[in-house]
MINU-49031 format. One record per residue (C-alpha): residue in one letter; x negated, y negated, z. Coordinates in steps of 0.5 Angstrom, whole numbers. Last residue first. Layout:
% residues N
[node A; [X; Y; Z]]
...
END
This chain:
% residues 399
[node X; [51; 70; -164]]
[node X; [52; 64; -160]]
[node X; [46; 66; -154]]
[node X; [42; 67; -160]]
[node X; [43; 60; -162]]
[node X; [43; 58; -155]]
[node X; [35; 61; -154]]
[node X; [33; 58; -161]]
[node X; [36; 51; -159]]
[node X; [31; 52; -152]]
[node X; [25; 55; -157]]
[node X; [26; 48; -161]]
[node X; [26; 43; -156]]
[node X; [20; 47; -154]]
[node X; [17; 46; -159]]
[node X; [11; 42; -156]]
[node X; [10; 44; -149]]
[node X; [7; 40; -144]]
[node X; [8; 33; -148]]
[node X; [15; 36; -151]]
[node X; [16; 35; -144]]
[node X; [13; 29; -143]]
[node X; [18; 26; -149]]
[node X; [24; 29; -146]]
[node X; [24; 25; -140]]
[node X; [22; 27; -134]]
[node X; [29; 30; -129]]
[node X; [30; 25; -123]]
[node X; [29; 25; -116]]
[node X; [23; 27; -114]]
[node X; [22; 19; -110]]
[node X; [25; 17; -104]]
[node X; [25; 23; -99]]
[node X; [27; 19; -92]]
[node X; [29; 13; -94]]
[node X; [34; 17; -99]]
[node X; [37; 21; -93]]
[node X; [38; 14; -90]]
[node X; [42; 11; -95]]
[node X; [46; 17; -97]]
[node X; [48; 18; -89]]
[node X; [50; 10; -89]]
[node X; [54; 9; -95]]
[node X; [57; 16; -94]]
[node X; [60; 12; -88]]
[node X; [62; 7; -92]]
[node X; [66; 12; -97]]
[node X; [69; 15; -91]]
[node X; [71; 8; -90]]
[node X; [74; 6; -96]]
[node X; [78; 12; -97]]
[node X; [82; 12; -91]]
[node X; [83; 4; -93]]
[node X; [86; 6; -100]]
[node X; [90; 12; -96]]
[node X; [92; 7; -92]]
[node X; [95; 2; -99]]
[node X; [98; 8; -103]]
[node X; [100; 4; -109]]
[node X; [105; 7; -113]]
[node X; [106; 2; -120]]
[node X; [112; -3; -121]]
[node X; [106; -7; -125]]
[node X; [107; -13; -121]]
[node X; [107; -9; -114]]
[node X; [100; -5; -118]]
[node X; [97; -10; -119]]
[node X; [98; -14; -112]]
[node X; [96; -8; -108]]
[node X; [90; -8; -113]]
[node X; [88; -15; -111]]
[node X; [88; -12; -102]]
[node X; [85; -7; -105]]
[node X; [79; -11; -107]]
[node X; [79; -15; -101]]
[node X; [79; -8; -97]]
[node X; [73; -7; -101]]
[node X; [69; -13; -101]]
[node X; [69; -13; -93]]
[node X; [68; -6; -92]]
[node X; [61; -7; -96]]
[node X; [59; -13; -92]]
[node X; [59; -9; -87]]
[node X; [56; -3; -90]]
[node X; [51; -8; -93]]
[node X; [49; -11; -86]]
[node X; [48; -3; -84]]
[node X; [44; -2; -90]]
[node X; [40; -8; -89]]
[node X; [38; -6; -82]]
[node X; [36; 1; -84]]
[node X; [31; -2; -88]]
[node X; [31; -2; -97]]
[node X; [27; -8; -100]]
[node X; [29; -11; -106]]
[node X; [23; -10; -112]]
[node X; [28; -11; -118]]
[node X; [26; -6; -123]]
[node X; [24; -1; -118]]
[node X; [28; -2; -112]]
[node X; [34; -4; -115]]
[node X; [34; 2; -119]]
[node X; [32; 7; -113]]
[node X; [37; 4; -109]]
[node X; [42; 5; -115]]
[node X; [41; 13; -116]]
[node X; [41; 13; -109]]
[node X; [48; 10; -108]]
[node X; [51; 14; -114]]
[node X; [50; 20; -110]]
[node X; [53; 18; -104]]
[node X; [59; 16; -108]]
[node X; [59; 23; -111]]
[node X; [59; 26; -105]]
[node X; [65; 22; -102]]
[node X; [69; 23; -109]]
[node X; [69; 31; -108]]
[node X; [63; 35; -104]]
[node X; [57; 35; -100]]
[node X; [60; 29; -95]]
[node X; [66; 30; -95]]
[node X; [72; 32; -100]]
[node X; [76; 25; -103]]
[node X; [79; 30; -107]]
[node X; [77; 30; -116]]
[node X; [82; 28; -120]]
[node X; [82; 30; -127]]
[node X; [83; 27; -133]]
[node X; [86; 19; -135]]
[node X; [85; 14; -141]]
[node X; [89; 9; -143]]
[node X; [85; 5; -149]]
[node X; [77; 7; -151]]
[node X; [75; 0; -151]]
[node X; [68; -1; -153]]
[node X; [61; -3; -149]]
[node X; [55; -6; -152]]
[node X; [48; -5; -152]]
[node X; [42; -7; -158]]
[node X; [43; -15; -157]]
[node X; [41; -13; -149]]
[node X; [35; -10; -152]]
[node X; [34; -3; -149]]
[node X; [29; 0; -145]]
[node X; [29; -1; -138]]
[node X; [37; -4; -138]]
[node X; [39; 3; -142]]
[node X; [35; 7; -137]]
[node X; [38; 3; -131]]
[node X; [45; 5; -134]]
[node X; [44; 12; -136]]
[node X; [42; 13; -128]]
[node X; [48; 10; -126]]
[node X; [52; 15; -130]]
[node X; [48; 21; -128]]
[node X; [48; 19; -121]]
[node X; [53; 25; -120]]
[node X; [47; 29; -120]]
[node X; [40; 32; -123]]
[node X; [38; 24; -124]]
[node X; [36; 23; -132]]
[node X; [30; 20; -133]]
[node X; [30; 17; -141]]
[node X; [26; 18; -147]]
[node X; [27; 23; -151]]
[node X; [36; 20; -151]]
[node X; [34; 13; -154]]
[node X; [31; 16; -160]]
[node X; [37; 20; -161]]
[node X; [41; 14; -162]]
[node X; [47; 12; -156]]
[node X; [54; 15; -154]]
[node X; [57; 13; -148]]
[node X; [63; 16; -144]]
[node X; [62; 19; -137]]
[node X; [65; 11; -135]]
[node X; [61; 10; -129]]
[node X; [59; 2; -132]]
[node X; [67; 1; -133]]
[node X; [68; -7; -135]]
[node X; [60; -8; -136]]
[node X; [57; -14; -134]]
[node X; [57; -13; -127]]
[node X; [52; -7; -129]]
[node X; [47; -12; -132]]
[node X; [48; -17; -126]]
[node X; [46; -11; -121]]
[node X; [40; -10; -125]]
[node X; [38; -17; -126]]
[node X; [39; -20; -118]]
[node X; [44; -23; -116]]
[node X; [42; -28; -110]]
[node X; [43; -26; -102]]
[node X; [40; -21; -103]]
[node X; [46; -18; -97]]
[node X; [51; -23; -101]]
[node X; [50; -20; -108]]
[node X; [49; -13; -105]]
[node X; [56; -14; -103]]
[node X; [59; -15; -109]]
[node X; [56; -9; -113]]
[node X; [58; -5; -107]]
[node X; [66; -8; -108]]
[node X; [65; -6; -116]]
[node X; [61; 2; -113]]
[node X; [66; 3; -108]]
[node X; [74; 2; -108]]
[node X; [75; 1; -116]]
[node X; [69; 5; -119]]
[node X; [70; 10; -115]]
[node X; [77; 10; -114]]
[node X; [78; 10; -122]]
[node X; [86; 12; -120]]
[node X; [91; 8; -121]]
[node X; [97; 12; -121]]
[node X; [104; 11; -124]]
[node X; [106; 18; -125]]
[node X; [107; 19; -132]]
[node X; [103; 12; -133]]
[node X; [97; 15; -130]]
[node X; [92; 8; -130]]
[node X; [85; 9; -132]]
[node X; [84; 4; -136]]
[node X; [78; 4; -140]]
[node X; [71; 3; -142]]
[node X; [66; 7; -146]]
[node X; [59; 5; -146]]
[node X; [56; 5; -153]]
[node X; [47; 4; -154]]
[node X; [44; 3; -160]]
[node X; [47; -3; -163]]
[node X; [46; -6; -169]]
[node X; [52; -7; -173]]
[node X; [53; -7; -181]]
[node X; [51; 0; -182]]
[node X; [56; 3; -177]]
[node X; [51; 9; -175]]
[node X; [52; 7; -167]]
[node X; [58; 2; -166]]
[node X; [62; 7; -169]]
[node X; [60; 13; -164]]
[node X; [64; 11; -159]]
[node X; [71; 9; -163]]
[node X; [70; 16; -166]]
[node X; [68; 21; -161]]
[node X; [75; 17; -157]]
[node X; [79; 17; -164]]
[node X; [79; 24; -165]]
[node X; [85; 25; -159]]
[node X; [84; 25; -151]]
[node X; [90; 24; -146]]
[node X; [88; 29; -142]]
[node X; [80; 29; -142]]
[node X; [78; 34; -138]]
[node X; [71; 37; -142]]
[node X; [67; 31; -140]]
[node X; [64; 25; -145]]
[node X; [58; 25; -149]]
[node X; [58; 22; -156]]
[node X; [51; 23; -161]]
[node X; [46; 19; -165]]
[node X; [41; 21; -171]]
[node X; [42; 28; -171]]
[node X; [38; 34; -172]]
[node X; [33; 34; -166]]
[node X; [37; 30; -161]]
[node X; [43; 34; -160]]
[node X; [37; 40; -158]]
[node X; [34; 36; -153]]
[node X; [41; 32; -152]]
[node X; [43; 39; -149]]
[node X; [38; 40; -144]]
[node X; [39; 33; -140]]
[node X; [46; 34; -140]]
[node X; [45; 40; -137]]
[node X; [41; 37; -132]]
[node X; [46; 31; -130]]
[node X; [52; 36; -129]]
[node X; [49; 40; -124]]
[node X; [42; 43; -122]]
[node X; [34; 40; -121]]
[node X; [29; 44; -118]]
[node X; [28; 49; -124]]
[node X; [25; 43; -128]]
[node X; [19; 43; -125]]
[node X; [14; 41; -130]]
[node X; [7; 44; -129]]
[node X; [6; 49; -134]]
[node X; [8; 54; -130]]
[node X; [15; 51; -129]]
[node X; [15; 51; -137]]
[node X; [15; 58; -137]]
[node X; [20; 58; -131]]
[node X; [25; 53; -136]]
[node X; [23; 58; -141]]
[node X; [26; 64; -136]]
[node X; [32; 59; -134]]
[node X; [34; 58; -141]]
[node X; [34; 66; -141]]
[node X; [37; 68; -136]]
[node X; [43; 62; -137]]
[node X; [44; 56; -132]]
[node X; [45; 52; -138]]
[node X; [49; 57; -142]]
[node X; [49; 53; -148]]
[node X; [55; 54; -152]]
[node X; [54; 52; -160]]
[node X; [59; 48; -165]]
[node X; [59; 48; -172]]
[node X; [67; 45; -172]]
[node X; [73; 49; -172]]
[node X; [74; 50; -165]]
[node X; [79; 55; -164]]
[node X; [74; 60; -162]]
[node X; [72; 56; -157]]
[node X; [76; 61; -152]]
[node X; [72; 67; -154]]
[node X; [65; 63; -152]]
[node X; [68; 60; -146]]
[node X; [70; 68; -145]]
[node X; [64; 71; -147]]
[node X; [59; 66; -142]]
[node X; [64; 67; -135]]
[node X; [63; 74; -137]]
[node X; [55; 73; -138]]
[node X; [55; 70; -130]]
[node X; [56; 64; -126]]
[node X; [57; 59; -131]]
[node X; [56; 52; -131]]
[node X; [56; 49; -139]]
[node X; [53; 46; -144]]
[node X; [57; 44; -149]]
[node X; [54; 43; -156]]
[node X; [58; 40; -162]]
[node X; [55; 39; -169]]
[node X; [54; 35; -175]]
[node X; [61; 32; -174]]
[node X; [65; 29; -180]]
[node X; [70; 32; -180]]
[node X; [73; 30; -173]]
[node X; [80; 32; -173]]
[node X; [78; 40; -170]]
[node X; [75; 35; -164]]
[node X; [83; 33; -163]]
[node X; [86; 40; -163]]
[node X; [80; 42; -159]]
[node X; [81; 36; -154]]
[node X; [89; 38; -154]]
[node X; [86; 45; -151]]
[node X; [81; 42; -147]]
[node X; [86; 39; -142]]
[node X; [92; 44; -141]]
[node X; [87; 47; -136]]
[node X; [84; 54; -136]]
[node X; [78; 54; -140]]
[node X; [75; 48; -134]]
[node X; [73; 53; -130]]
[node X; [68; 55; -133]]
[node X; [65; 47; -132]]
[node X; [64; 43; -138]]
[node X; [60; 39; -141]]
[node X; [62; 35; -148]]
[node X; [56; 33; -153]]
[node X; [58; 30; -159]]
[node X; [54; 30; -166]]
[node X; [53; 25; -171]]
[node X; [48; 25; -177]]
[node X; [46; 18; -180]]
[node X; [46; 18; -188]]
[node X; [52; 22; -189]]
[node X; [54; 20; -182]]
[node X; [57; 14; -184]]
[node X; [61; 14; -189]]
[node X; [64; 19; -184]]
[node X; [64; 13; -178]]
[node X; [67; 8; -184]]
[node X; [72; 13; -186]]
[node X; [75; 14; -178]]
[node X; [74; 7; -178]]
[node X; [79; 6; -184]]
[node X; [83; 11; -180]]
[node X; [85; 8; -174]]
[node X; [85; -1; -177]]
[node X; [83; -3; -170]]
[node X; [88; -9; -168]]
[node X; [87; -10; -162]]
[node X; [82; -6; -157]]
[node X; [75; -9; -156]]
[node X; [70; -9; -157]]
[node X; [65; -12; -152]]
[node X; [57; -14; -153]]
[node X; [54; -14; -147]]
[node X; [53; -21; -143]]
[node X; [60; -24; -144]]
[node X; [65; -23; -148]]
[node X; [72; -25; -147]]
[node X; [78; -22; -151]]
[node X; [83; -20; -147]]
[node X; [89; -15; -146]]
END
């Protein structure tokens, strides 16, 4: 536990009295309205983890709405996640992202010269459902549907710093421990094991830190799947179509917001659903290619570094360095915290992660732009109602 601040504004956990921030957050909303958007996959109706979401969403009163946006694979997969939110006493509205009827006005919109088909996964629906969020409500929360330890204080501790009238921010990004207490695990190897050591070793491959790189570094949780921010901000960011979304956000915020406007929030213990190491289509090792790519672009438009294979295979080097530094500190962590830490299947990871580096890096040389989803406000520059012809397309699909 701490209380530094750096460069971002960060509020942290001591003392926060629950429910007069809960009353302030209410208070709030009567003037600023607030939804929460949750993704989620079908499968995820099966996990003990949605349910408790549920009981702890039901809590929180004050919410204009609830959108899921959601992967299924056909009209059954839609009607059972519907049925299952029956529970869910909040307005809410399932989209079915990948629905006929969204992918028809998506192929109208295709015709009109903007390609959304192309785009798949988390960061498109993400993207589909802040259109809609973002007509009626002035802000809104996003986290993923496999929260284990989650309660109505996550939307809520998100959301405060956004409609509290005598704040200032726009931007929120959630932080937290991902420790297991049960099973005594820390988990966050993405962050842990790839993207902080990267981070450092960009620093030294640059040979200087650059803007960008500075900015991520002054977040304690910068892949964190838990931010809110103003619907103003959300018509106007580029969003990758993959496991990048998180960086993606990141590079919008710093492109387009005050750093006095952004600030990040102690959302205390946190731990979900744990993805396999994979390959290099799928699980963490996908996920870590992804997110290079997304930060090659970033570095390479707001910072102007130049990107060669002879660079990627000195930051690879650089890379493994800062990583198995990083275990070594964790190894320490976990021994004082009388935590299990599997030091070989940490270094087993790193490589893998670090030969993803190299095939991610490549294959973003080879096709370096195309990437990202348009924002919304060139959508609605092709077609003017079209957030509201897509929440027509969900309402009826909820009927």
């Amino acid at each position: 536990m701490d209380i530094k601040q750096d460069e971002i504004s960060t509020l942290h956990e001591l003392c926060v009295d629950k429910d007069k921030l809960l009353k302030s957050v209410s208070d709030a909303a009567n003037e600023r309205p607030v939804s929460v958007i949750m993704p989620m996959l079908y499968r995820e109706i099966k996990s003990n983890a949605l349910k408790n979401i549920i009981k702890g969403l039901n809590k929180c009163t004050y919410l204009n709405e609830i959108i899921i946006p959601l992967a299924a694979k056909n009209e059954r997969e839609f009607r059972q996640v519907k049925r299952f939110f029956t529970n869910l006493k909040i307005p809410n509205l399932i989209m079915w992202c990948n629905g006929p009827k969204v992918v028809n006005l998506l192929n109208e919109l295709k015709l009109e010269g903007l390609n959304l088909l192309k785009y798949s996964g988390k960061g498109r629906d993400v993207w589909l459902a802040m259109g809609i969020a973002s007509i009626k409500s002035y802000a809104f929360a996003l986290h993923d549907a496999d929260v284990l330890h989650y309660d109505e204080m996550i939307p809520s501790k998100l959301l405060y710093p956004i409609v509290e009238p005598e704040l200032d921010f726009k931007f929120n990004k959630g932080y937290y421990a991902r420790v297991n207490l049960q099973k005594k695990i820390i988990y966050g190897r993405v962050f842990r094991l790839f993207l902080h050591p990267l981070l450092r070793a960009f620093v030294d491959n640059i040979g200087y830190e650059t803007e960008f790189v500075r900015f991520l570094r002054s977040f304690r949780y910068p892949i964190s799947g838990e931010f809110a921010l103003t619907s103003d901000l959300a018509r106007d960011v580029d969003l990758p179509g993959d496991w990048g979304i998180e960086i993606g956000i990141m590079s919008e915020m710093y492109r387009i917001v005050s750093l006095k406007n952004i600030c990040q929030t102690d959302l205390g213990f946190y731990d979900h659903k744990h993805q396999a190491v994979g390959t290099v289509d799928k699980g963490l090792t996908k996920m870590t290619g992804d997110i290079l790519k997304t930060l090659l672009r970033v570095l390479i438009e707001e910072d102007h570094v130049e990107i060669s294979k002879e660079n990627l295979i000195s930051l690879r080097v650089l890379y493994v360095r800062h990583a198995r530094d990083c275990i070594r500190k964790y190894h320490a962590d976990a021994h004082f915290n009388s935590l299990n830490f599997d030091r070989h299947l940490e270094e087993t990871m790193v490589e893998k992660f670090s030969q993803q580096l190299m095939n991610a890096g490549i294959s973003y040389m080879r096709k370096p732009v195309g990437t990202r989803i348009p924002d919304w406000l060139r959508t609605i520059s092709a077609r003017r109602k079209i957030r509201e012809q897509l929440l027509e397309i969900v309402i009826d699909d909820n009927k």
